[in-house]
N, C-alpha and C positions, 0 to 999 in steps of 0.2 A: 416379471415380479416387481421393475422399480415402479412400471408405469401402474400398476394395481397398488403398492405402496403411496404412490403422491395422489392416486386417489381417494384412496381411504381417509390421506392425510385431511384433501381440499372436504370431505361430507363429517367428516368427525369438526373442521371450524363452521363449517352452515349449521348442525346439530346444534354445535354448542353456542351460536351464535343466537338459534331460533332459544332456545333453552332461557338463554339471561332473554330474549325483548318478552315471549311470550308468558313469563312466568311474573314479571314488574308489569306488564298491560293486565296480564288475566286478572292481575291481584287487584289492582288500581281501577278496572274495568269490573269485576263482581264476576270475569267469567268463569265461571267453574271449566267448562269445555276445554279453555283456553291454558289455562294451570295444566290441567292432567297431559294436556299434550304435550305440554313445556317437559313436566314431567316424563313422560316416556320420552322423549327427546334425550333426556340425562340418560338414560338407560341404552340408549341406540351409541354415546357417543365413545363408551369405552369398546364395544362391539368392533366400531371401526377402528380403532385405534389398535385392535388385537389386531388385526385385521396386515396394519400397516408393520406392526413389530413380527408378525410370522413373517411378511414378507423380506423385513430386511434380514432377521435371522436364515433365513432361504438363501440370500445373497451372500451369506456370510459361507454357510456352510457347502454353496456349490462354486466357490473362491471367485465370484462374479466381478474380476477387480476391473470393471468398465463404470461401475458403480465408484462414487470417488472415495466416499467414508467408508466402502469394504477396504479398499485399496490400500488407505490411510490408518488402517489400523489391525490389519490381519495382512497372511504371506501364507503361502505353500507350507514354508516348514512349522508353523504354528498350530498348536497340537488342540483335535479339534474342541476337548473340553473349554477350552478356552473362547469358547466362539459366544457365550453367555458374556464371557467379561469385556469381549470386544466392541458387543454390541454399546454396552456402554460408556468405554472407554474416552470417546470425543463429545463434542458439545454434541453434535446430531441425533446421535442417540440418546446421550443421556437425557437431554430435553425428552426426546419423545419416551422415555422412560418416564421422568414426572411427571408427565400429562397423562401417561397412561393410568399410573398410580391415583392419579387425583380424582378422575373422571370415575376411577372405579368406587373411590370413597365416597364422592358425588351422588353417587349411583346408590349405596351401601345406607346413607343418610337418608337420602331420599326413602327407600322404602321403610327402614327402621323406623325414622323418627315423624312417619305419617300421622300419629295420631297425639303425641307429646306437646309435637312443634307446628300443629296445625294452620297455626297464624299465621308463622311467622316462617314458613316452610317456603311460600315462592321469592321473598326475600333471601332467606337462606340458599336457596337452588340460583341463585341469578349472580351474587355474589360466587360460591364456589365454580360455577361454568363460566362467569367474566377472568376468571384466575386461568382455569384450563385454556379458555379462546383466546390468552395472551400466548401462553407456551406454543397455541396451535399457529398461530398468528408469525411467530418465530419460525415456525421449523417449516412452512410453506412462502416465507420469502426472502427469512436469510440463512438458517442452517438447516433446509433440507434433505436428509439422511439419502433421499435416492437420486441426489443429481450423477447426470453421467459425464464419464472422462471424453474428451471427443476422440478415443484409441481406448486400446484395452491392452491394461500393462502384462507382460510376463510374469509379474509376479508383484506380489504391496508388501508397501514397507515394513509393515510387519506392528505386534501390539507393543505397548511401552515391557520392556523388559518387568519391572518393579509391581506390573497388576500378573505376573505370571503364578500367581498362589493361592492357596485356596480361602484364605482370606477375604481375596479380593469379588469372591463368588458373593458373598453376602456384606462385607461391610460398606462397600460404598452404597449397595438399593438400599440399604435400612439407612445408611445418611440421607439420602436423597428422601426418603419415605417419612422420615422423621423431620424433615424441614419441611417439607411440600405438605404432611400431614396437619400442621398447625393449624393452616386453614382452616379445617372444619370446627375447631371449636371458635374461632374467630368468626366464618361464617354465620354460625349459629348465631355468637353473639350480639352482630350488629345486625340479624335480621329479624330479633327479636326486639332489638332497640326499634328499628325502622316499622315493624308491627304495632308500634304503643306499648311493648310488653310490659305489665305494670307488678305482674308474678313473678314467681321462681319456677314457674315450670322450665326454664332453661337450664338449671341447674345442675340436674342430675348425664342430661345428654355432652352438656361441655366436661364435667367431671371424665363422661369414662371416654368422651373424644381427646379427651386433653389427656390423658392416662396411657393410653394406645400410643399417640404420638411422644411420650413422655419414654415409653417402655422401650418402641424401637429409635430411637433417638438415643438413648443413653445405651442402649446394647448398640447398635451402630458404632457409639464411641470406642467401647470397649472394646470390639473386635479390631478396631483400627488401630489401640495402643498393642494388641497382641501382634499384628501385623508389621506395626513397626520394628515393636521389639523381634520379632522372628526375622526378618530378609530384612532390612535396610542397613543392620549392621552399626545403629548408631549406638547398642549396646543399653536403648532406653526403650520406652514406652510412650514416654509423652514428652516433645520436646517447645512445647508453647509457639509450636507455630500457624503462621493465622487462619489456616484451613481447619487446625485443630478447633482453633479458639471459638472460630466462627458457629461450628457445629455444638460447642460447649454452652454459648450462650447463651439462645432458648433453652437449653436443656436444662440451665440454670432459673429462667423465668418460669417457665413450666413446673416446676419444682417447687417456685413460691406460690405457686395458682395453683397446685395442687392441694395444698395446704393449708390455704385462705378461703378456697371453695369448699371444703369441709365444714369452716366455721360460718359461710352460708347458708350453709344445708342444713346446717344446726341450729344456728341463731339467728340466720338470715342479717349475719354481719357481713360486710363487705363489700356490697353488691358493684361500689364505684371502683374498687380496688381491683376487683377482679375481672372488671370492664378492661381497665387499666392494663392489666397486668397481662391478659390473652393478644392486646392486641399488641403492646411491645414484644411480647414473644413474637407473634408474626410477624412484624416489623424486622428484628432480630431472624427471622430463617430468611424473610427477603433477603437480609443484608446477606446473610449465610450464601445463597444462590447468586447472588450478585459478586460479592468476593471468590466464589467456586469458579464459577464461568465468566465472570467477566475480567480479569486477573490484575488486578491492580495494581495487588498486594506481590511480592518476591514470597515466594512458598518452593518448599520443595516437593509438596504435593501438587504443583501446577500443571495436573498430565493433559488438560482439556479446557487451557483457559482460550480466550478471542479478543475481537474488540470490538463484541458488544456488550460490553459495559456499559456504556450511556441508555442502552435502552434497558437493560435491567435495574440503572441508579433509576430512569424515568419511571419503572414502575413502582419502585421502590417507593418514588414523591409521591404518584398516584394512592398507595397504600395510607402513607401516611399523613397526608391528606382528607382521607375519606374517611381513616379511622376521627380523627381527631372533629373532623365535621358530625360524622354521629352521635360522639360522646357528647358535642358541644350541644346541642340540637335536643336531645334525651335527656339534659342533664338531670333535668326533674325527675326523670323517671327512675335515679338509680339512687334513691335515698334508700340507708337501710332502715327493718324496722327492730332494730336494737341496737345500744352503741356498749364500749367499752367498758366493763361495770370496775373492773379492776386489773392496774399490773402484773398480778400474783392471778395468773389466770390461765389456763388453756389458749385460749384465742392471742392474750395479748404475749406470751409464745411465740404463737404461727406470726403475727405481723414483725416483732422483731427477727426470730428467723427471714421472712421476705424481705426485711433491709439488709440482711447481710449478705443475701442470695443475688439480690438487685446489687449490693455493691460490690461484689465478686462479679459483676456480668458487667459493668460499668469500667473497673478497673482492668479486664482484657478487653472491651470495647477500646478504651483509649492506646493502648499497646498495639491493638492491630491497625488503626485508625492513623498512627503516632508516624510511621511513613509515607503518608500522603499528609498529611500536617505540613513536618517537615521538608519535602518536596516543595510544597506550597509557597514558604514561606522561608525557607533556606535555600531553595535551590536543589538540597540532596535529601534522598531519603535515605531515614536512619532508623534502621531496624530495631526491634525493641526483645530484648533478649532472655530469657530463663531466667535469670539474677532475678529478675524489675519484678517479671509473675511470682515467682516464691518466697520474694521479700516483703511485696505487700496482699498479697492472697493468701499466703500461708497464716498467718494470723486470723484472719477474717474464716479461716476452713474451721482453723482450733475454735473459734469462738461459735460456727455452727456445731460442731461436732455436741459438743456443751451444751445449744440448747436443743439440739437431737436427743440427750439425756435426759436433758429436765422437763421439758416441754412436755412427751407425754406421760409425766406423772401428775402432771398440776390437774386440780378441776376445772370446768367449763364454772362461767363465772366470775369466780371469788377466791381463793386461797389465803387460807389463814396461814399466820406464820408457825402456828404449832403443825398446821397440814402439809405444809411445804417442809419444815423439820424432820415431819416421821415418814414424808417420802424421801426426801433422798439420805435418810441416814442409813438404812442399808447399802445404798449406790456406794456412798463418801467409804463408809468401811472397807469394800471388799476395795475400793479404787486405792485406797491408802496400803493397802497391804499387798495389794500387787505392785506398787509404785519401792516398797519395802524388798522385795524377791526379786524384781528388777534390778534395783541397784548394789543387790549382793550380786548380783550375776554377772555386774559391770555398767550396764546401760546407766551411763550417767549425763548424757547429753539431752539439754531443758526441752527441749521443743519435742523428742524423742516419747521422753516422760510422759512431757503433755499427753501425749498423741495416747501414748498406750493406758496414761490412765482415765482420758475420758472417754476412749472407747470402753475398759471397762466397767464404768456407769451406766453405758446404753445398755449394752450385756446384762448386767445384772437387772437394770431396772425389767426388763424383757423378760427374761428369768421369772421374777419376782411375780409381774403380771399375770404369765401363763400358770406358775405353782400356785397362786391364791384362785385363781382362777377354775383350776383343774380339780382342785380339792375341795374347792365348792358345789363343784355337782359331786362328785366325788362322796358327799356325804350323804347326795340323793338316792347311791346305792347303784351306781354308775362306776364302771370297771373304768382303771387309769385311761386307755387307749381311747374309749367312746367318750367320756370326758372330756379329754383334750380334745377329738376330736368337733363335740360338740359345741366345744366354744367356742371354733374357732369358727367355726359353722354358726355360731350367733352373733356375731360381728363381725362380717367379713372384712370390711375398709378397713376396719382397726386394726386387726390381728394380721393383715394382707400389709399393712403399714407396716408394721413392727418385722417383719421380714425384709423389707423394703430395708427398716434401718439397720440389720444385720447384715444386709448385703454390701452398706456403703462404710460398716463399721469395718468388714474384711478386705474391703477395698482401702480404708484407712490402713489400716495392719500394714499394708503389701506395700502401698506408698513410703511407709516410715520408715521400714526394714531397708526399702532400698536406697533412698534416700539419704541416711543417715550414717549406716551402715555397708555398704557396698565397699568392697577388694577390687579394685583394676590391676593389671599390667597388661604391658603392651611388650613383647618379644620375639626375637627373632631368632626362629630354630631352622637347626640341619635334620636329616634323618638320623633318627638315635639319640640328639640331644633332646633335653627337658628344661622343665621352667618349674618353679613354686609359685604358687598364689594360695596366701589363708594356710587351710590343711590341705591341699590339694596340690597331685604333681602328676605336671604333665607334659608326656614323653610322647613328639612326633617321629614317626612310624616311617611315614612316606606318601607321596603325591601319584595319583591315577591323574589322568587326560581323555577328554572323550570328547572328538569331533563332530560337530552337527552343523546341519546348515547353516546355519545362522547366528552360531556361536560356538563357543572351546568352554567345556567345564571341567573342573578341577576339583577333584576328589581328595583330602586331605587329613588321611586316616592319623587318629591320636589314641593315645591310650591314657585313661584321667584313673589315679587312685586316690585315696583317702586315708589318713593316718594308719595305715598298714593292712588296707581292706586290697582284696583283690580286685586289680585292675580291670578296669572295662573300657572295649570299643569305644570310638565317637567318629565321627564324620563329618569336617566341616566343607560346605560346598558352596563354591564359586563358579561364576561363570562370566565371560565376557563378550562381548555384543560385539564385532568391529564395524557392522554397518552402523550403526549406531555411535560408538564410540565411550559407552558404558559400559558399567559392569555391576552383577546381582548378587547378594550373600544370603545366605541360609544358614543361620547360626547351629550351630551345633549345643542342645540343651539337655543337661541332664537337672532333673525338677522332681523337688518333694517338697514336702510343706515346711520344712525347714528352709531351705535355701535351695538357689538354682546354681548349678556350675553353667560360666554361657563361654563360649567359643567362638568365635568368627575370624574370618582370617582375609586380611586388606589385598595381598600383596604376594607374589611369587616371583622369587627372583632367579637369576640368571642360571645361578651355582646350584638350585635343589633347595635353597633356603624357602621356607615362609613367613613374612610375619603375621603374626597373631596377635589379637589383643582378647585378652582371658578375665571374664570378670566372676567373684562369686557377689550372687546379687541376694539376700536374704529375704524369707516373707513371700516374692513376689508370686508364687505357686495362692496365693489365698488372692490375689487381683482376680485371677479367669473364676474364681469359685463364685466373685461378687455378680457375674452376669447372669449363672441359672437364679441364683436366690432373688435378681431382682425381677426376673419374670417371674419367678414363681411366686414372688409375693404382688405382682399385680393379677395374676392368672386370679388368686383368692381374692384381691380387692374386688376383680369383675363379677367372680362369680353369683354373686347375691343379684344383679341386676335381671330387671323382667326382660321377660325375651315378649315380644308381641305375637299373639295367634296368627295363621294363617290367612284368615277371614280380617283380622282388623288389617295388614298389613294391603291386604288388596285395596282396601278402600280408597278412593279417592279422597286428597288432602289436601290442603292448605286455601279453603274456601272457605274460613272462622270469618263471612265478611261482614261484621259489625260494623260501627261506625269506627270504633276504640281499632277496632284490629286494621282497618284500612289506613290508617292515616299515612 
């Protein structure tokens, strides 16, 4: 199986290699013949690539530890659900994990966007499979997944304790997926520059590529702050470190490309901006991939760094290189054909939004950046801490949130100031009167306030939209239910938006509660004694032990009540590694949309004691709710998009060869 692996590996880089020459000759050259082959070429090279990933999963699951990366990251006692997370637990895999992903979107593009992106289609196909034949290019001469041991061990070290959950099933491939994914609106972009593109027909194809990679990119996050907050036991969710950060960043430029390509679609504003704006993001997941695996940075996510760094920084110059040679090259071609009519505007909105989305992506740029700086030029590096991000982001968040409010109430256009008045005077009202009920409640910390009374701005204005909206057909003699739904069914990007910002408004909620508001103690109990935190008390019970191969777990039953409610179970679980010389927590969670009770427990000592550190953490039960709502509000962004027929998708593509389309 290794030797059918490395060969899949070596025909998936000759694929991908004939792919980029024959698809820049056929085009350059007028050959139709020579294009479509290129093209089916994309199609052969995720083939082999499944090819190569059955194989190593085969080695995974028949504990092949002669294989060195089975060895190095799976063990006898390692339970075989886990043999998905192992796969891509180190560099070897996970490389051939993004190349598989890419090649398949490669693939995906290719036959979708036959007839959209006709021109500029074997540009686009050359650029995305030059991306794939660098990962392939990697994983057949310095991290290939099936090199063998020259002996074959009794047993492999075994996988990092910290991916043993089920977290880690899905949120590192949607990290991976959502950095690696960038490309294709990138792709698109510069091979529509590199065709003459003088249109928007590129428009609507980088919208829902950049939308895709925007959705599992930010749901990737999410699952990782659930992840942490569940096992790592640091009692948070997001602790600003640079693995974090890294994966944050696109996901912040993406966000202002989302929302400036609108105003393209619309007004055919922005066309340079949004040049701009696609390929810093991909610039931005390079870096992402570059800090993931090539480790430069001190992370405590560091489970599969190396040192190939230098060739991922090299691709990185390569990237940013090429972008900036097409923009330069093109530049003519990206004038828009309308400009700013006014401040008091929809559009002019979206672009200040994008400076504060660019400058929230800039200010943890330099944060992560700030230890290799430092190194550089002091000699040590000096890490940049949670203070630095929430002292100067947190501001810049509240100042988005604000124009998340306002922004879509204004018109495209123009807005008068009586227009702008009678939109947000119902926001300003209900915002004042909850700001009112809150601090009879107590909440009287500024930033707090903030928080709660512009998200209910965005709330209402949403509200507002959908009720004026729904009672407008609603007079057409349209029952509630089909109304609402048919509006939402008449603009989809809009109303799919506006979901979108209830999702990051609940996501606000859950940040501020816990942020602001959050109970710690840290204590240390016998069996029988209790602790208080907040209204909660809690009384440990006593410690289970359960021997395994490979580790000692620690079962550490508690009993949690509430201002005189009847006591309930909890269970916090530890476990410790000795070949390793770690140890994993699994907090103990009781969660409602008020508040969470969290448990987790460091330490077991001699005598029977535990310590424990008990937090109530408020709000944070509405964070996991912000991840369906933000699929589900792209799920409605997509759905309005044409799907191509059968017959147009077979056609052979990307032979628009003009004089204009060749250049």
């Amino acid at each position: 199986m290794a030797e059918t692996g490395s060969v899949a590996l070596y025909i998936a880089l000759m694929l991908a290699a004939y792919a980029v020459i024959g698809s820049v000759l056929g085009k350059l050259r007028h050959s139709f013949s020579l294009v479509e082959s290129a093209q089916r070429s994309t199609y052969l090279v995720p083939l082999a690539l499944g090819v190569a990933t059955a194989a190593l999963m085969e080695a995974f699951l028949r504990h092949d530890f002669q294989v060195e990366y089975v060895a190095a990251h799976s063990n006898l006692a390692m339970n075989p659900i886990y043999t998905w997370v192992a796969f891509y637990a180190g560099n070897e895999g996970s490389l051939l994990y993004v190349a598989l992903v890419l090649s398949l979107a490669a693939a995906v593009t290719v036959a979708v966007e036959r007839r959209t992106l006709a021109a500029a289609l074997p540009y686009t196909t050359a650029i995305l499979m030059s991306v794939v034949a660098f990962f392939m290019g990697l994983l057949v001469t310095m991290a290939n997944p099936f090199d063998l041991l020259p002996f074959v061990p009794a047993d492999g070290q075994g996988i990092n304790p910290l991916l043993t959950h089920p977290g880690m099933f899905i949120h590192p491939p949607m990290i991976m997926t959502g950095l690696i994914g960038v490309s294709v609106p990138f792709s698109i972009a510069m091979g529509t520059l590199l065709a003459g593109g003088q249109r928007d027909e590129w428009v609507e194809p980088m919208r829902v590529w950049g939308l895709l990679a925007w959705v599992i990119l930010g749901s990737g996050v999410l699952l990782g702050a659930w992840w942490a907050y569940t096992i790592l036991g640091w009692g948070g969710y997001w602790g600003w470190d640079p693995i974090e950060n890294v994966a944050l960043m696109p996901w912040l430029v993406l966000t202002a490309f989302l929302h400036s390509i609108m105003a393209q679609k619309r007004r055919g504003m922005f066309r340079m901006w949004n040049i701009a704006l696609i390929s810093i993001a991909f610039i931005l997941a390079l870096f992402g991939i570059f800090i993931n695996r090539g480790g430069p940075v001190p992370s405590v996510h560091s489970f599969a760094s190396s040192t190939m760094g230098w060739v991922f920084l090299g691709f990185l110059g390569v990237g940013l290189a090429f972008s900036l040679t097409v923009f330069f090259f093109r530049y003519n071609a990206l004038s828009s054909r309308a400009s700013l009519d006014s401040m008091l505007s929809r559009e002019a909105a979206f672009l200040l939004n994008n400076v504060l989305l660019l400058g929230i992506a800039c200010v943890t740029l330099w944060g992560v950046i700030y230890p290799l700086v430092s190194q550089l030029f002091r000699g040590v590096a000096i890490t940049v801490g949670a203070p630095f991000y929430n002292q100067v982001n947190g501001p810049l968040f509240l100042a988005l949130i604000f124009l998340m409010g306002v922004g879509p109430l204004l018109p495209w256009r123009h807005a008068s100031a009586a227009t702008l008045r009678n939109a947000l005077q119902t926001p300003t009202l209900v915002a004042l009167a909850t700001l009112g009920v809150l601090v009879v409640l107590g909440i009287r910390k500024p930033f707090a306030l903030a928080s709660f009374g512009l998200c209910s701005v965005i709330v209402t204005g949403i509200i507002r939209e959908w009720v004026r909206g729904t009672m407008a057909r609603r007079s057409l003699g349209e029952n509630y239910a089909l109304a609402f739904g048919r509006l939402i069914a008449a603009n989809r990007p809009r109303y799919g938006g506006y979901i979108v910002h209830l999702a990051i408004v609940v996501l606000a909620l859950g940040i501020t509660g816990y942020t602001f508001y959050r109970v710690q103690k840290d204590v240390i109990l016998g069996p029988g004694e209790s602790a208080t935190v907040g209204e909660y008390t809690i009384q440990f019970v006593g410690s289970r032990a359960l021997e395994r191969l490979d580790r000692t777990e620690f079962f550490n039953d508690v009993l949690a009540s509430r201002s005189g409610e009847e006591a309930r179970p909890m269970t916090v679980w530890r476990a410790y590694y000795p070949d390793k010389r770690t140890a994993a927590t699994r907090a103990a969670i009781r969660s409602t949309p008020v508040e969470d009770l969290y448990i987790v427990s460091s330490e077991s000592l001699a005598d029977g004691r535990v310590a424990f550190r008990i937090q109530v953490n408020p709000l944070v039960w509405w964070m996991w709710i912000a991840g369906p709502l933000l699929i589900l509000g792209t799920v409605v962004s997509l759905w309005s998009q044409p799907r191509l027929s059968l017959a147009a998708a077979s056609e052979p593509a990307g032979m628009a060869l003009s004089p204009a389309g060749s250049d």
